[in-house]
C-alpha positions in Angstrom: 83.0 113.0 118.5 82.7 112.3 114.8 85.2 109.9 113.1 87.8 112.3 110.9 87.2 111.4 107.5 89.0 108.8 105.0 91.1 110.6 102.4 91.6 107.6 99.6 93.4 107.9 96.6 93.3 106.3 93.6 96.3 104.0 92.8 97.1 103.2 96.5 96.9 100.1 98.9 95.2 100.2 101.8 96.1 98.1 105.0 92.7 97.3 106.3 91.9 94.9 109.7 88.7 92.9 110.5 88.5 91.9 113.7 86.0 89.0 115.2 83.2 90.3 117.4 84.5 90.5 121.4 87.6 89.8 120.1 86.6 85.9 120.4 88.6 83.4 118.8 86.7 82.0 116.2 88.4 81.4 112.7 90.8 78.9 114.1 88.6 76.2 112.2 89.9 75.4 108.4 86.5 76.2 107.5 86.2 79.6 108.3 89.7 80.4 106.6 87.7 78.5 103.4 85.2 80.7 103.5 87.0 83.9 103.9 89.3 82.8 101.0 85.7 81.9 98.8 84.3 85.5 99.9 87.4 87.1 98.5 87.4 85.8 95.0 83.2 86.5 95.1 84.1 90.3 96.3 86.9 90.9 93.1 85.4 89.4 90.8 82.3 91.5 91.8 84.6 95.1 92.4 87.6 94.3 91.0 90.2 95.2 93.3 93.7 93.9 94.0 94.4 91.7 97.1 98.2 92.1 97.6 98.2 90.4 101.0 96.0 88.3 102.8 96.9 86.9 106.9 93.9 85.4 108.7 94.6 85.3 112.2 92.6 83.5 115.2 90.7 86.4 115.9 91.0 88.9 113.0 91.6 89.1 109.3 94.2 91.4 108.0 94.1 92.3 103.9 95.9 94.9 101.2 93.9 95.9 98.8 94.0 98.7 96.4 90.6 99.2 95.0 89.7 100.4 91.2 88.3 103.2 92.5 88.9 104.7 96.4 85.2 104.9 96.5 85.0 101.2 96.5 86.3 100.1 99.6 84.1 100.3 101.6 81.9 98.7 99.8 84.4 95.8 99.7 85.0 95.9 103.6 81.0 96.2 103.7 80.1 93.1 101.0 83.2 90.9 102.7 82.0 91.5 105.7 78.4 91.0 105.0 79.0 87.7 103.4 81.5 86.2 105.7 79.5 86.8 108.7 76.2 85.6 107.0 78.2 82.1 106.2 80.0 81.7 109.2 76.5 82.2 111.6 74.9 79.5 108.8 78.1 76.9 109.7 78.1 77.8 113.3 74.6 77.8 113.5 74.6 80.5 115.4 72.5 84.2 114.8 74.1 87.8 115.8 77.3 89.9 114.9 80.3 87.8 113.5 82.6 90.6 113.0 83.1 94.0 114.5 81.3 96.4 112.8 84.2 98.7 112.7 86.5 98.1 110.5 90.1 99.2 110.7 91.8 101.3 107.8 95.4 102.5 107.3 
C-alpha cells in the first residue's frame, strides 16, 4: 500500500522523529549527541530552517522544525540523516544503516 502523501505548509512546524536502526541504543555516548548538535548547525546554515526544539534520546532524535520552504524538509531529514549516520559509522568504526530509513513526520 502506498504511503498517503505529506501535505506541508508553509509557515508551520513540523514534529519530526529519527529513530536508530533496530531500535538499538546507540547515542548514549556524548559524542554522538556532539555530532548531532554539529550536523544541525551544518544542515541550517545550508537550508535555513528553524529548530524550535531539539531532545536526543538513547535511541532516537526528536526535532521542530519549520522549514523556509515545505519542500525542504525532506531534504533536511535526508542531508541530517545522511551526515549523522556517515559520522557516527566513521567514530564507531562500523559500516551499514545508522538510522532508520523512515523517518517519522507529524
Amino acid at each position: 500500500m502506498a504511503r498517503k502523501p505529506r501535505n506541508f505548509q508553509t509557515g508551520y512546524s513540523y514534529h519530526i522523529t529519527t529513530r536508530c536502526n533496530n531500535r538499538e541504543f546507540k547515542l548514549i555516548r556524548r559524542e554522538c549527541r556532539e555530532v548531532f548538535l554539529y550536523a544541525i548547525k551544518k544542515a541550517i546554515k545550508k537550508y535555513n530552517f528553524k529548530l524550535y526544539a531539539l531532545c536526543i534520546m538513547s535511541n532516537h532524535v526528536h526535532y521542530l522544525i519549520e522549514p523556509a520552504q515545505p519542500e525542504d524538509l525532506a531534504k533536511i531529514m535526508h542531508f541530517l540523516n545522511w551526515y549523522t549516520a556517515m559520522c557516527f559509522n566513521r567514530m564507531l568504526k562500523r559500516t551499514g544503516h545508522f538510522l532508520l530509513g523512515k523517518t517519522l513526520f507529524c
